[in-house]
PyMOL Python script that loads the backbone (N, CA, C, O; Angstrom):
from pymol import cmd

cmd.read_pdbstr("""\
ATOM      1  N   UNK A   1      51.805 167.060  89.980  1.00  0.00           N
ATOM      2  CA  UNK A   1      51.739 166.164  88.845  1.00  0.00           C
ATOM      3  C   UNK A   1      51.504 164.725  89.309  1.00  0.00           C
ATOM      4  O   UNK A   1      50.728 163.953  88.746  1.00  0.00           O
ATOM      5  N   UNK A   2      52.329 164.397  90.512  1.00  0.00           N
ATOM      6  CA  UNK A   2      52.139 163.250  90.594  1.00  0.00           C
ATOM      7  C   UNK A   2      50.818 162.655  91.219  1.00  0.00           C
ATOM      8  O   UNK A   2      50.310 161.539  91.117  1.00  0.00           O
ATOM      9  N   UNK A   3      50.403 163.908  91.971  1.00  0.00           N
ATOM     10  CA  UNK A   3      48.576 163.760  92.450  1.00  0.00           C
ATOM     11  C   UNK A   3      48.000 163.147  91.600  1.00  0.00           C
ATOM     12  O   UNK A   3      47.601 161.987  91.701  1.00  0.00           O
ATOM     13  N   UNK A   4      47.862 164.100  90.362  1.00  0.00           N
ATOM     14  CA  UNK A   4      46.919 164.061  89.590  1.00  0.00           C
ATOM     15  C   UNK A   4      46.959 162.887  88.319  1.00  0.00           C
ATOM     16  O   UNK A   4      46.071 162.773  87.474  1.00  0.00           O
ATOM     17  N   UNK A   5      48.491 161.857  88.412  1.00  0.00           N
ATOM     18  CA  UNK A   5      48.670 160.739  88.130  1.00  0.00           C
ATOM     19  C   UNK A   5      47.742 160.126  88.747  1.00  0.00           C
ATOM     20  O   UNK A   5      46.798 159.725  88.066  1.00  0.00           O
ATOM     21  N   UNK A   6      47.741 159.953  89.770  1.00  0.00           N
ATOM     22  CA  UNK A   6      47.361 158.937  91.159  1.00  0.00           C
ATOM     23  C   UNK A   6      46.067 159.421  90.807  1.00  0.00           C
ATOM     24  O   UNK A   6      45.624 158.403  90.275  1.00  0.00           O
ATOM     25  N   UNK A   7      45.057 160.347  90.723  1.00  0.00           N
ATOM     26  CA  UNK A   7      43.642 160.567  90.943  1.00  0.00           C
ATOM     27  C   UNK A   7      43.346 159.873  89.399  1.00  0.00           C
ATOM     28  O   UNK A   7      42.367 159.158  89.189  1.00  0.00           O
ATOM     29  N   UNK A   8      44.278 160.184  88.455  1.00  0.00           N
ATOM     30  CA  UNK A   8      43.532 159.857  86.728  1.00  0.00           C
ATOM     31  C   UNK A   8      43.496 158.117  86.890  1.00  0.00           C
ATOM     32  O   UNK A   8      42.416 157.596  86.613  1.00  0.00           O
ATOM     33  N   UNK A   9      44.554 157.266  87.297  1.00  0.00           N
ATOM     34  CA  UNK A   9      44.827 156.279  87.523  1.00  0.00           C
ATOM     35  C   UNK A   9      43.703 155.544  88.209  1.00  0.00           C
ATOM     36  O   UNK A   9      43.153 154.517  87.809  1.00  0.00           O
ATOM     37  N   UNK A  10      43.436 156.264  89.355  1.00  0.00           N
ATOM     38  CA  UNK A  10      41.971 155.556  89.920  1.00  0.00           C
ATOM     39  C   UNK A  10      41.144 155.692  89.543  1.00  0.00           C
ATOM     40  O   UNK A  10      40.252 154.926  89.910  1.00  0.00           O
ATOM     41  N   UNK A  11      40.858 156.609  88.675  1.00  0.00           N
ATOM     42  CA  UNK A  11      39.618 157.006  88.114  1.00  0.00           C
ATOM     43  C   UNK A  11      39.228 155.853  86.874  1.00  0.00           C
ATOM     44  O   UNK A  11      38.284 155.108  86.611  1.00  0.00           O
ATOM     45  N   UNK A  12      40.628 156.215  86.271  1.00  0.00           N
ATOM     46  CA  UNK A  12      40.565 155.160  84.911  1.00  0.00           C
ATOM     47  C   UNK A  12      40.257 153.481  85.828  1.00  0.00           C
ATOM     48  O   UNK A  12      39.458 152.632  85.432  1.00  0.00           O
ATOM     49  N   UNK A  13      40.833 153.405  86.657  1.00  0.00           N
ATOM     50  CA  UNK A  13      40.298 151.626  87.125  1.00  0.00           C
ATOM     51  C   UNK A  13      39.524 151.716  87.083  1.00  0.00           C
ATOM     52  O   UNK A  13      38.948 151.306  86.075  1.00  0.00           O
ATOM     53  N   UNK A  14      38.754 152.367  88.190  1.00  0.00           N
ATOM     54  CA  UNK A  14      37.561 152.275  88.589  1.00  0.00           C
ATOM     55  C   UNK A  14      36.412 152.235  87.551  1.00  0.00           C
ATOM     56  O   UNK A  14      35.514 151.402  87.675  1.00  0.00           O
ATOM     57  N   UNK A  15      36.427 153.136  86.514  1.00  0.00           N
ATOM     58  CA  UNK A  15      35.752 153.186  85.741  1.00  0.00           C
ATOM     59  C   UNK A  15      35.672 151.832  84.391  1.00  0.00           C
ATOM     60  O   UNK A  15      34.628 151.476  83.845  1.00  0.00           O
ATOM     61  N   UNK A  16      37.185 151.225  84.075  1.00  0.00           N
ATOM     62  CA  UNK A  16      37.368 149.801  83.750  1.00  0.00           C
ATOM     63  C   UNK A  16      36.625 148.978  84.443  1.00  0.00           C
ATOM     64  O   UNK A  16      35.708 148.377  83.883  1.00  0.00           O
ATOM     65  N   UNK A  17      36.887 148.810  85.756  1.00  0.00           N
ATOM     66  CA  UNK A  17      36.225 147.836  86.060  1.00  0.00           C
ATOM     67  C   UNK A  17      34.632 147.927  86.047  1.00  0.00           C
ATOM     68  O   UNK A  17      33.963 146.932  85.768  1.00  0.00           O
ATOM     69  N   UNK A  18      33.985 149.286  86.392  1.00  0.00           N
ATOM     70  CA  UNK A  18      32.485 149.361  86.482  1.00  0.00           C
ATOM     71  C   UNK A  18      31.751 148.669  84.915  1.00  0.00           C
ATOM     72  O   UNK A  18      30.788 147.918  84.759  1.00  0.00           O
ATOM     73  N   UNK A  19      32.888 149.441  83.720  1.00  0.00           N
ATOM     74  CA  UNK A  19      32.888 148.294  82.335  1.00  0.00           C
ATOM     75  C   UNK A  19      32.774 147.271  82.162  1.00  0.00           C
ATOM     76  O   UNK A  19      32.056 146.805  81.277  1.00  0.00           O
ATOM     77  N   UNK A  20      33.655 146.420  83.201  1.00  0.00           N
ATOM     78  CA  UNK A  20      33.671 144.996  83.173  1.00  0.00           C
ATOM     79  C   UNK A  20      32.722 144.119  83.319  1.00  0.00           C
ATOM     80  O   UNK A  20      32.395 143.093  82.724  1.00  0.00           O
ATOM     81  N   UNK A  21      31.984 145.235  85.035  1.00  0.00           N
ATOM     82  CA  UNK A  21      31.421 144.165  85.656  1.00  0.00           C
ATOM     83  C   UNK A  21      29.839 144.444  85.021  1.00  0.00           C
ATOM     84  O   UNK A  21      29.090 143.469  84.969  1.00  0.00           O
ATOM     85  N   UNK A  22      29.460 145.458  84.657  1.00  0.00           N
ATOM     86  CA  UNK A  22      28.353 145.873  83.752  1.00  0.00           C
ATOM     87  C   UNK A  22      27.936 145.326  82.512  1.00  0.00           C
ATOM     88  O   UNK A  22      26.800 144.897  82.309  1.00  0.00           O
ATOM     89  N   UNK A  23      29.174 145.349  81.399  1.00  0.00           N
ATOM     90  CA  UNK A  23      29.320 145.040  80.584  1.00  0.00           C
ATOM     91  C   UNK A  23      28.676 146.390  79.416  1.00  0.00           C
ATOM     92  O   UNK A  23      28.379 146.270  78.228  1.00  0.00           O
ATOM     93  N   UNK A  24      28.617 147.694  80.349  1.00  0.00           N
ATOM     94  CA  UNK A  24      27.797 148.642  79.239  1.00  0.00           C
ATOM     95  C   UNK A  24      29.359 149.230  78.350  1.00  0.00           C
ATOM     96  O   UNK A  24      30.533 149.206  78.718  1.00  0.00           O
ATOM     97  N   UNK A  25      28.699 149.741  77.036  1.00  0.00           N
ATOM     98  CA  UNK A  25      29.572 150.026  76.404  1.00  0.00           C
ATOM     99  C   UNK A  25      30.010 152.111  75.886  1.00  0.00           C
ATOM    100  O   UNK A  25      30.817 152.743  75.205  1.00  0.00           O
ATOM    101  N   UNK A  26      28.582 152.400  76.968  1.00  0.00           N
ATOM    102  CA  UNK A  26      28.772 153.694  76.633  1.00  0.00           C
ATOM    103  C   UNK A  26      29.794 154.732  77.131  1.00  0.00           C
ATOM    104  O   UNK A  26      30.178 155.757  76.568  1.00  0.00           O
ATOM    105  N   UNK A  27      30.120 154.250  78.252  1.00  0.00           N
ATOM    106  CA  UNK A  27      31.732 155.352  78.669  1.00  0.00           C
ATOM    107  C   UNK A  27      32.459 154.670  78.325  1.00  0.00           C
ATOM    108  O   UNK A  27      33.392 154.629  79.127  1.00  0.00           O
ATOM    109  N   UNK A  28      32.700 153.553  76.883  1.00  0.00           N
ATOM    110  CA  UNK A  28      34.286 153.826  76.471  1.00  0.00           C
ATOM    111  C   UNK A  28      35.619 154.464  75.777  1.00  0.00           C
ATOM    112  O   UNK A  28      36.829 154.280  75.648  1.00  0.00           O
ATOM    113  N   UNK A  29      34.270 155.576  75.327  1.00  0.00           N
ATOM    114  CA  UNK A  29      34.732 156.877  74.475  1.00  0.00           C
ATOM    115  C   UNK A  29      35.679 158.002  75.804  1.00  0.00           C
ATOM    116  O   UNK A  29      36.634 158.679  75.421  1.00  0.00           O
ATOM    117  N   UNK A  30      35.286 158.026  77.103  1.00  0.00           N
ATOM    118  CA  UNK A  30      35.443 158.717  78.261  1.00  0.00           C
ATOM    119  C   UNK A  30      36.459 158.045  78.590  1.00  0.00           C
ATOM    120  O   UNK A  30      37.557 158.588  78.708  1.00  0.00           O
ATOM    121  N   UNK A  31      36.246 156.577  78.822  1.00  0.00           N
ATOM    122  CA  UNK A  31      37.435 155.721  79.283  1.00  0.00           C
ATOM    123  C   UNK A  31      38.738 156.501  78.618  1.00  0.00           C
ATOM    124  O   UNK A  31      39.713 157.070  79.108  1.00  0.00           O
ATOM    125  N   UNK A  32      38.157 156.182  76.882  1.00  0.00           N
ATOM    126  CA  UNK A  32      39.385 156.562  76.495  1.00  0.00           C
ATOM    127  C   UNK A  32      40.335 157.670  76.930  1.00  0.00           C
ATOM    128  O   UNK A  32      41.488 157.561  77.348  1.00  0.00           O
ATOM    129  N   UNK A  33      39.573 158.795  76.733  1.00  0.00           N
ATOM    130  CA  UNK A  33      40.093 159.890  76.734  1.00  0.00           C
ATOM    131  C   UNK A  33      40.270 160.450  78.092  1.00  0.00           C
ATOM    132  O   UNK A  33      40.735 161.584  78.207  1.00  0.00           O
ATOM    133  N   UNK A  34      39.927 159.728  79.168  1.00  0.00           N
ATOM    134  CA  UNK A  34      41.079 159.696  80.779  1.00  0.00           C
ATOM    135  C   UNK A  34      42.094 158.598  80.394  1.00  0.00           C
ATOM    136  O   UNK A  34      43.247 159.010  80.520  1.00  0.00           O
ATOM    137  N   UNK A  35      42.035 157.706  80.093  1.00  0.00           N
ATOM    138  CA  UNK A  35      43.312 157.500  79.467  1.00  0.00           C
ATOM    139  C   UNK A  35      44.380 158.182  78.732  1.00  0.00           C
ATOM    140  O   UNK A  35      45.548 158.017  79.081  1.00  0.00           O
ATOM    141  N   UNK A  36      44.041 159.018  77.633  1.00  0.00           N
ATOM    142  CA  UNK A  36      44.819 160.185  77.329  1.00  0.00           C
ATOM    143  C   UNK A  36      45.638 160.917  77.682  1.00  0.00           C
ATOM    144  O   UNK A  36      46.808 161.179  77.407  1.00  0.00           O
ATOM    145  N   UNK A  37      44.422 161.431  78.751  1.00  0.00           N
ATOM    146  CA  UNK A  37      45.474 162.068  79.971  1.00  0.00           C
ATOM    147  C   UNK A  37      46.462 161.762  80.793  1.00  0.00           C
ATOM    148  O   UNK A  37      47.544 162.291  81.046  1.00  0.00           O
ATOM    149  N   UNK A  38      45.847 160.714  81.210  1.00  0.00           N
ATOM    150  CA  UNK A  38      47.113 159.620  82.086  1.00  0.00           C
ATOM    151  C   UNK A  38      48.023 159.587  81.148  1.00  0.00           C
ATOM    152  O   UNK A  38      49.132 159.877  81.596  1.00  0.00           O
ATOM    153  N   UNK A  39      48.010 159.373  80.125  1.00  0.00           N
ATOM    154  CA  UNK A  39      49.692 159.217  79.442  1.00  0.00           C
ATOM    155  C   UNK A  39      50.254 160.382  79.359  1.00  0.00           C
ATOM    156  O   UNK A  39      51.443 160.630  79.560  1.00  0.00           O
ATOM    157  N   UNK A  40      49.302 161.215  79.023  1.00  0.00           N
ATOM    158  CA  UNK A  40      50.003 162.852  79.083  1.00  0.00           C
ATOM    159  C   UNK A  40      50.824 163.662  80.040  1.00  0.00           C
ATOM    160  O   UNK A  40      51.820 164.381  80.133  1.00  0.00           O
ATOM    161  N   UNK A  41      49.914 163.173  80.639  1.00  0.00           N
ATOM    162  CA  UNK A  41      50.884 163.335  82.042  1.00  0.00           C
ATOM    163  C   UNK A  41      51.667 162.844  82.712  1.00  0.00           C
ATOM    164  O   UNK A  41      52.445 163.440  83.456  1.00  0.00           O
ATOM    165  N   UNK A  42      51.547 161.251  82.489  1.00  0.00           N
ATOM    166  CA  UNK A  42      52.918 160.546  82.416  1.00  0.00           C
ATOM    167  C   UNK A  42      54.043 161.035  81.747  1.00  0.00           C
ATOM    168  O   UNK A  42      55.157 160.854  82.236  1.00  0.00           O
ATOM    169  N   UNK A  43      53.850 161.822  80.355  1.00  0.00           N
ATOM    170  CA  UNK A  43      54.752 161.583  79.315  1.00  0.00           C
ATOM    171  C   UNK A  43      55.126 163.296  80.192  1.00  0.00           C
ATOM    172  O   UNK A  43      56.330 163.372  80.435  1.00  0.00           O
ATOM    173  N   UNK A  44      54.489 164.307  80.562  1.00  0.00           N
ATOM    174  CA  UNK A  44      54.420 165.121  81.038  1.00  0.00           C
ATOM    175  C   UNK A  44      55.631 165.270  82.011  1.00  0.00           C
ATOM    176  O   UNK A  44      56.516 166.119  81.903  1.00  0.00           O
ATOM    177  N   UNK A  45      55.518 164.195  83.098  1.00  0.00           N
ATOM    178  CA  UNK A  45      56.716 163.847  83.942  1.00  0.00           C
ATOM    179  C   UNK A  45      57.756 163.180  83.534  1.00  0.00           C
ATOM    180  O   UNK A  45      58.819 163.369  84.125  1.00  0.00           O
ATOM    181  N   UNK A  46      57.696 162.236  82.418  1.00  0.00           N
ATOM    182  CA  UNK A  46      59.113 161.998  81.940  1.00  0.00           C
ATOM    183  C   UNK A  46      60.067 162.897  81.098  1.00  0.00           C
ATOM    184  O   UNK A  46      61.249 162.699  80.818  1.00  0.00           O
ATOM    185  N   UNK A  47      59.148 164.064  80.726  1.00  0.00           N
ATOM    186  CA  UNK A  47      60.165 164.855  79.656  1.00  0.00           C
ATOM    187  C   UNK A  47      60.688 165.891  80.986  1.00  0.00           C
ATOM    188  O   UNK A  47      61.885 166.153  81.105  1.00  0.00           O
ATOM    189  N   UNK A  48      59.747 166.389  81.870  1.00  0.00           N
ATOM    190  CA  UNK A  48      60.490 166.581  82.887  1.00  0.00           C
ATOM    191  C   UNK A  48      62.180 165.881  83.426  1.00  0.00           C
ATOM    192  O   UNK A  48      63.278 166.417  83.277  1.00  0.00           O
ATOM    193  N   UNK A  49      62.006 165.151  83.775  1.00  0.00           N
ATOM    194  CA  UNK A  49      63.632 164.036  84.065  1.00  0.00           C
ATOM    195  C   UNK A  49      64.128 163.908  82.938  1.00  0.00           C
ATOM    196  O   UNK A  49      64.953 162.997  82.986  1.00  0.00           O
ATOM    197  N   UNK A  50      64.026 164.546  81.480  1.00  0.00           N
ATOM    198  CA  UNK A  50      64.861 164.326  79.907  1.00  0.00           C
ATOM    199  C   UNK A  50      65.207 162.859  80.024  1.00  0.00           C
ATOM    200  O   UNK A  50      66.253 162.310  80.372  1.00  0.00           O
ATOM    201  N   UNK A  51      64.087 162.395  79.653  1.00  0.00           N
ATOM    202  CA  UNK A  51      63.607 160.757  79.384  1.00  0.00           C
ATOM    203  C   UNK A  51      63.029 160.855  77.729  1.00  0.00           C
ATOM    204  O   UNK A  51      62.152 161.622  77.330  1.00  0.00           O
ATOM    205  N   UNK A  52      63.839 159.782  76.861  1.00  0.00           N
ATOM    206  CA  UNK A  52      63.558 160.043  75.902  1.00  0.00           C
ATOM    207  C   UNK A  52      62.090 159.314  75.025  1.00  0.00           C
ATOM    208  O   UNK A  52      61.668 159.218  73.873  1.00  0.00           O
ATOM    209  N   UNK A  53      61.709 158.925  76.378  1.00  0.00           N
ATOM    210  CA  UNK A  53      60.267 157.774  75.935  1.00  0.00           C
ATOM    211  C   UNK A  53      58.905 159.255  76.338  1.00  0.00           C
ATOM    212  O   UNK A  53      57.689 159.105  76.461  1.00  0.00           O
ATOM    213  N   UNK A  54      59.465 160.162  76.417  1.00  0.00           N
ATOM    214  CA  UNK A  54      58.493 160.840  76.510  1.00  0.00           C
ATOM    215  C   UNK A  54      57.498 161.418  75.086  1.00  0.00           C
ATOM    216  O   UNK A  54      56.329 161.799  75.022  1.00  0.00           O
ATOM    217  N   UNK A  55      58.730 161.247  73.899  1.00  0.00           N
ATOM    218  CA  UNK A  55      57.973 161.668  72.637  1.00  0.00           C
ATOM    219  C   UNK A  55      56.918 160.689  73.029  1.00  0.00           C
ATOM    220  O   UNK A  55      55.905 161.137  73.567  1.00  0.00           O
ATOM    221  N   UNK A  56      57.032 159.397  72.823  1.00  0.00           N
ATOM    222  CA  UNK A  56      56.494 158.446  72.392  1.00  0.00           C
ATOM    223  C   UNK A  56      55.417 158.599  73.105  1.00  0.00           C
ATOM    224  O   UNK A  56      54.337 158.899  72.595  1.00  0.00           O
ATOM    225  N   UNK A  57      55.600 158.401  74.431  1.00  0.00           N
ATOM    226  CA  UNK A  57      53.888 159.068  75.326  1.00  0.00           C
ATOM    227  C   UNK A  57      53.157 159.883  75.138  1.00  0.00           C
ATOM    228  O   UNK A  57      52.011 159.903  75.586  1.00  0.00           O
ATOM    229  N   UNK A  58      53.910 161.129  74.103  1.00  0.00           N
ATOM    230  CA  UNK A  58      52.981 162.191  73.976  1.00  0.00           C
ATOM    231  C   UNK A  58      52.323 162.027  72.318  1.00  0.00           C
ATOM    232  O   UNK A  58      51.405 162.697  71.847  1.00  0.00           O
ATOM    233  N   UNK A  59      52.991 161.083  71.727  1.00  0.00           N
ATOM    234  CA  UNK A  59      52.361 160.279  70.580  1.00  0.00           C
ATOM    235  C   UNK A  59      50.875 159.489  70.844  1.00  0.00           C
ATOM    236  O   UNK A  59      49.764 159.745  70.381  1.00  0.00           O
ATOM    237  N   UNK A  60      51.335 158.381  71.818  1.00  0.00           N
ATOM    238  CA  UNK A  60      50.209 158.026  72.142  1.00  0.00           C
ATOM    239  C   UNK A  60      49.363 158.676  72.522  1.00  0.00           C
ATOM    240  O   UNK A  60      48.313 158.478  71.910  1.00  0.00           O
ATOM    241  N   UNK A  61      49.275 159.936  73.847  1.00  0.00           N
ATOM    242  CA  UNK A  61      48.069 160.747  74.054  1.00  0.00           C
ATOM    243  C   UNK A  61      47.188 160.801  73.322  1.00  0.00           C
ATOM    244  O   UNK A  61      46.040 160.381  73.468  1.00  0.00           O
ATOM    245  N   UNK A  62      47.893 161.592  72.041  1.00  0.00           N
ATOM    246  CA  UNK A  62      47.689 162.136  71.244  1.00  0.00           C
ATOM    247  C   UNK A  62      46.850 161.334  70.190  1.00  0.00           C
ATOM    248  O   UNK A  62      45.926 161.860  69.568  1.00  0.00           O
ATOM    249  N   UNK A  63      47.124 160.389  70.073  1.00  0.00           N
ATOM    250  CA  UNK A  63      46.388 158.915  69.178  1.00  0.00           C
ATOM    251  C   UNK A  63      44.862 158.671  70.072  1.00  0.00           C
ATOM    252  O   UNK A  63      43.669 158.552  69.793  1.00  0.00           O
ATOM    253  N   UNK A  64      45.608 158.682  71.133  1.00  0.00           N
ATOM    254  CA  UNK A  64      43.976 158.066  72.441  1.00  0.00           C
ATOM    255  C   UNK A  64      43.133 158.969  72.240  1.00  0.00           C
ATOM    256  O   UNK A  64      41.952 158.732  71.990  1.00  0.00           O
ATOM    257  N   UNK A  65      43.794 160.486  72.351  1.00  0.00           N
ATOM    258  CA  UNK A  65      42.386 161.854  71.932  1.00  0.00           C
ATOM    259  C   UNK A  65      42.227 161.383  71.170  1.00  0.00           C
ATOM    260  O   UNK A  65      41.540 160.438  71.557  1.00  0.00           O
ATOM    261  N   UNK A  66      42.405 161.263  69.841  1.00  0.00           N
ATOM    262  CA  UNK A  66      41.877 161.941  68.668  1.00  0.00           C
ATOM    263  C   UNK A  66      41.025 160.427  68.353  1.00  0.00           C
ATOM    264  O   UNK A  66      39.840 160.580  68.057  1.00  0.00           O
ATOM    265  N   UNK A  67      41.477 159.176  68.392  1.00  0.00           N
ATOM    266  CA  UNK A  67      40.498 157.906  68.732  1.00  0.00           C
ATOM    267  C   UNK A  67      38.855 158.265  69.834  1.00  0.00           C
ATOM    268  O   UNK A  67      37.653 158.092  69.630  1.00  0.00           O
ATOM    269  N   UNK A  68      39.713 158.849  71.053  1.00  0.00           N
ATOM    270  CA  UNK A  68      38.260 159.136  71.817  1.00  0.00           C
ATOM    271  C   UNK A  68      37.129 160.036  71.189  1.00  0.00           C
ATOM    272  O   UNK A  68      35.919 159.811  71.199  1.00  0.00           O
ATOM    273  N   UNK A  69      37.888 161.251  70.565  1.00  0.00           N
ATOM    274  CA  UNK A  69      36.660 162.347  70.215  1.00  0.00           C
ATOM    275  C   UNK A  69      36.075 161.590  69.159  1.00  0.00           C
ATOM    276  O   UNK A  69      34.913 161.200  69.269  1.00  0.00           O
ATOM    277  N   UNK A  70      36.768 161.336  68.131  1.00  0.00           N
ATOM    278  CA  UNK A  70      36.392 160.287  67.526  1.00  0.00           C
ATOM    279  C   UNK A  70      35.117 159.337  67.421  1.00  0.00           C
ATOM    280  O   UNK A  70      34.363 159.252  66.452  1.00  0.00           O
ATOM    281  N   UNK A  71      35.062 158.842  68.276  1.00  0.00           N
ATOM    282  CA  UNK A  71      34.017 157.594  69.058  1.00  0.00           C
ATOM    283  C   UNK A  71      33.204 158.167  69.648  1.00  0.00           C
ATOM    284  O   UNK A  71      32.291 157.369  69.860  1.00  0.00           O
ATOM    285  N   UNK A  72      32.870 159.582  70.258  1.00  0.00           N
ATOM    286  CA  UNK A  72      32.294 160.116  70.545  1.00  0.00           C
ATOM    287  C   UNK A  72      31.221 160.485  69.467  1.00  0.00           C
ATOM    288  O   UNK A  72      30.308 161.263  69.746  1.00  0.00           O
TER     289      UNK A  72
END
""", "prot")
cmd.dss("prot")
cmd.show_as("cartoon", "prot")
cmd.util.cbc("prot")
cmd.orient("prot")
């Protein structure tokens, strides 16, 4: 789990910043929705440790999908 924090995390920078420095606007539907994941799986590992901020992460995911497909 925590890999695949660490790989979504770089991915999502990396891909922010290629946004930035470009300024194109077409992977921000993608952005989004690796973002998604990253919280998911954040929220993924906190309900693991019975952390009660995990609803809330899996709220947001859940908001970021349905925004990304969305925009798609």
């Amino acid at each position: 789990m925590k890999l695949l924090s660490l790989l979504l995390g770089a991915v999502v920078t990396v891909l922010a910043c290629f946004r930035l420095i470009t300024g194109t606007t077409g992977i921000a539907p993608y952005l989004l929705l690796l973002v998604s994941g990253l919280v998911l799986v954040t929220g993924i590992r906190e309900f693991q440790n019975r952390k009660p901020i995990a609803f809330t992460l899996f709220l947001a995911s859940g908001f970021s999908f349905f925004v990304g497909i969305y925009t798609l």
